[in-house]
C-alpha positions in Angstrom: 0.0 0.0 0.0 1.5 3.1 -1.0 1.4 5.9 1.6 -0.1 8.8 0.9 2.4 12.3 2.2 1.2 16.0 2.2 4.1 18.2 2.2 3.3 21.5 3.4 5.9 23.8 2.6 7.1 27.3 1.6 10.5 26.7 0.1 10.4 25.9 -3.2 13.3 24.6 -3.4 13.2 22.5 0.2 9.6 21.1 -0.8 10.9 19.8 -4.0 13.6 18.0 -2.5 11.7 16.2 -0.1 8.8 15.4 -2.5 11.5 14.0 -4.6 13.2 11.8 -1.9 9.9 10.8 -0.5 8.5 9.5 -3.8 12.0 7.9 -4.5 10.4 5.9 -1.5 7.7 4.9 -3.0 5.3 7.8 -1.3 2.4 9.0 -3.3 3.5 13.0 -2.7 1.3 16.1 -2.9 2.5 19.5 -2.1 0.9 22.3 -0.8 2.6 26.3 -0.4 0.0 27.1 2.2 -2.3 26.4 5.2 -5.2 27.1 2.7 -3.8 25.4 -0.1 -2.9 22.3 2.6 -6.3 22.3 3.3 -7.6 22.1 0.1 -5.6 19.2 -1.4 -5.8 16.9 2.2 -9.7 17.6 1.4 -9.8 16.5 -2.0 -7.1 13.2 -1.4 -6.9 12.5 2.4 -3.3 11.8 3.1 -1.7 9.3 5.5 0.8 11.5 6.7 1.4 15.3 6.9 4.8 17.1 7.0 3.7 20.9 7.7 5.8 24.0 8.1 5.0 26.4 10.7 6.0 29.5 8.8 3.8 30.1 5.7 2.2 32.7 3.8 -1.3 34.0 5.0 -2.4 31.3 7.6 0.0 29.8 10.0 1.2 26.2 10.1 -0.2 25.8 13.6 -3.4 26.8 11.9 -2.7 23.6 9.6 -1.9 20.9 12.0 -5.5 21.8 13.7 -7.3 21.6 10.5 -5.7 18.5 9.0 -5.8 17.0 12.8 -9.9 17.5 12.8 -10.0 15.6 9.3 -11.6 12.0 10.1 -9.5 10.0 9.7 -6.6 12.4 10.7 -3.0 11.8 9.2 -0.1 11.4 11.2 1.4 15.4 11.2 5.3 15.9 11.7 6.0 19.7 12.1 9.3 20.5 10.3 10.7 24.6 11.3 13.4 26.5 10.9 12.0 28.7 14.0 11.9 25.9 16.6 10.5 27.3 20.2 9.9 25.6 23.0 6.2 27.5 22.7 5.3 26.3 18.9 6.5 22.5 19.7 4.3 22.6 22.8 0.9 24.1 20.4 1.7 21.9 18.2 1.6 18.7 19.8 -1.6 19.9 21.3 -3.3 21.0 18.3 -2.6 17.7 17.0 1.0 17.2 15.7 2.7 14.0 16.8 6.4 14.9 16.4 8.3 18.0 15.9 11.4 18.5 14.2 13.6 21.6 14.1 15.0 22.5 10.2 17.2 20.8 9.0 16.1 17.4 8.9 17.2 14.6 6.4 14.1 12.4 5.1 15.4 9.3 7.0 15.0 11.7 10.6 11.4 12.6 9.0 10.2 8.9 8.3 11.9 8.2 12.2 9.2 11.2 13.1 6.5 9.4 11.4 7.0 6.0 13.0 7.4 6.6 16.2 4.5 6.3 18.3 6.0 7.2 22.2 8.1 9.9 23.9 11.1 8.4 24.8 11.6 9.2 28.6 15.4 8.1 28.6 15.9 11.8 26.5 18.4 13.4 28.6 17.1 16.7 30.3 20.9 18.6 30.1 21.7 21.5 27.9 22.8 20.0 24.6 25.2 22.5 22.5 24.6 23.0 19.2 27.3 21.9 16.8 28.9 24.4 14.0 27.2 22.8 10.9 23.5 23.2 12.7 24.5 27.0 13.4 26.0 27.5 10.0 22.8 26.1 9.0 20.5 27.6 11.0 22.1 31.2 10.0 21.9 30.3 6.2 18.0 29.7 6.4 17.1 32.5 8.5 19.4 35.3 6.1 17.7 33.7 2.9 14.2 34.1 4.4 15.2 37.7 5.3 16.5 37.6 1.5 12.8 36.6 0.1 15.4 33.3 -1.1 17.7 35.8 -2.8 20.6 33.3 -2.7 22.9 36.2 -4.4 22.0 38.8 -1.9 21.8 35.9 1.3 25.8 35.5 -0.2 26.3 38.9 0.0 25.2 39.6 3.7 27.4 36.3 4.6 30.3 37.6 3.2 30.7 33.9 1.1 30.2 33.9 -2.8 27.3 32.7 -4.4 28.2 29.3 -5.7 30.0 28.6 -2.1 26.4 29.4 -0.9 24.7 27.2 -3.3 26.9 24.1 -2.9 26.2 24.5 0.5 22.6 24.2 0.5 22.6 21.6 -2.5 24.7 19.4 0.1 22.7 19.9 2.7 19.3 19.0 0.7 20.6 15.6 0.0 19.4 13.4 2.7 
C-alpha cells in the first residue's frame, strides 16, 4: 500500500527535495505552499501523513496541523521549522501534531518522526550544544528568508560567494 504524504511547505526549493526523496520511497507526494492550499488538497485526497511547516504565507502552520488534525481519519502530522521554540513545539503537539522536528532534517529523521509512536523518557534533560554545521545552518535559512530566497543577496550579507552558498545548501538538501 503506497502511503499517501502531504508536504506543506514554503521553500520551493526545500519542498521539491523532499517530494522528490519521498517518492523515490515509493510515497504518493502532494505539495501544498500554504495552510489554505494544505487544506484544500488533504480535502480533495486524504493523506496518511502530513509534514507541515510552521512559517507560511497567509495562515499559519499551527493553523494547519489543527485543521488537517480535525480531518476523520486524521494523518499522522510531523511539524518541520526553521524557527523551533519551546512554545510552537508545545501548540503543536496539542493542536494535533505527533512529532516536531527543528529545520534541518534529512528524510530518514522525517520517516523516524513518522513512526514513532511514544516519547522516549530516557531523553536526557541537560543542555545540549549545538554543533557548528547546525548554526551554520541555521544562520543560512534564517538570512535567505530575510533575502525573500535571494541566494545572491543571502551570499552577500554572509560575506561567502554565491556558488559557495549554493553548494552548501545543494549538500545539505541531499538526505
Amino acid at each position: 500500500m503506497t502511503r499517501r504524504l502531504l508536504i506543506v511547505e514554503d521553500d520551493a526549493a526545500l519542498a521539491a527535495t523532499l517530494t522528490e526523496s519521498f517518492a523515490r520511497r515509493g510515497y504518493d507526494v502532494r505539495h501544498a505552499s500554504s495552510t489554505d492550499e494544505g487544506i484544500v488538497l488533504a480535502q480533495q485526497s486524504p493523506p496518511d501523513l502530513a509534514l507541515v511547516d510552521l512559517k507560511l504565507p497567509g495562515r499559519s502552520g499551527l493553523e494547519c496541523v489543527q485543521a488537517l488534525a480535525g480531518m476523520d481519519p486524521a494523518p499522522r502530522i510531523v511539524v518541520l521549522t526553521g524557527f523551533a521554540s519551546i512554545a510552537t513545539a508545545v501548540e503543536a503537539i496539542k493542536l494535533g501534531a505527533a512529532h516536531y522536528l527543528a529545520k534541518p532534517a534529512t528524510t530518514s529523521e522525517i520517516k523516524a518522526a513518522f513512526a514513532r509512536e511514544a516519547g522516549d523518557p530516557s531523553v536526557e534533560v541537560t543542555a545540549r550544544r549545538t554543533s557548528l554545521r547546525t548554526q551554520e545552518w541555521e544562520t543560512i535559512q534564517s538570512t535567505l528568508r530575510d533575502c525573500d530566497f535571494n541566494i545572491s543577496e543571502a551570499a552577500r550579507r554572509m560575506g561567502m560567494h554565491r556558488r559557495t552558498l549554493a553548494r552548501k545548501l545543494a549538500k545539505r538538501q541531499i538526505g
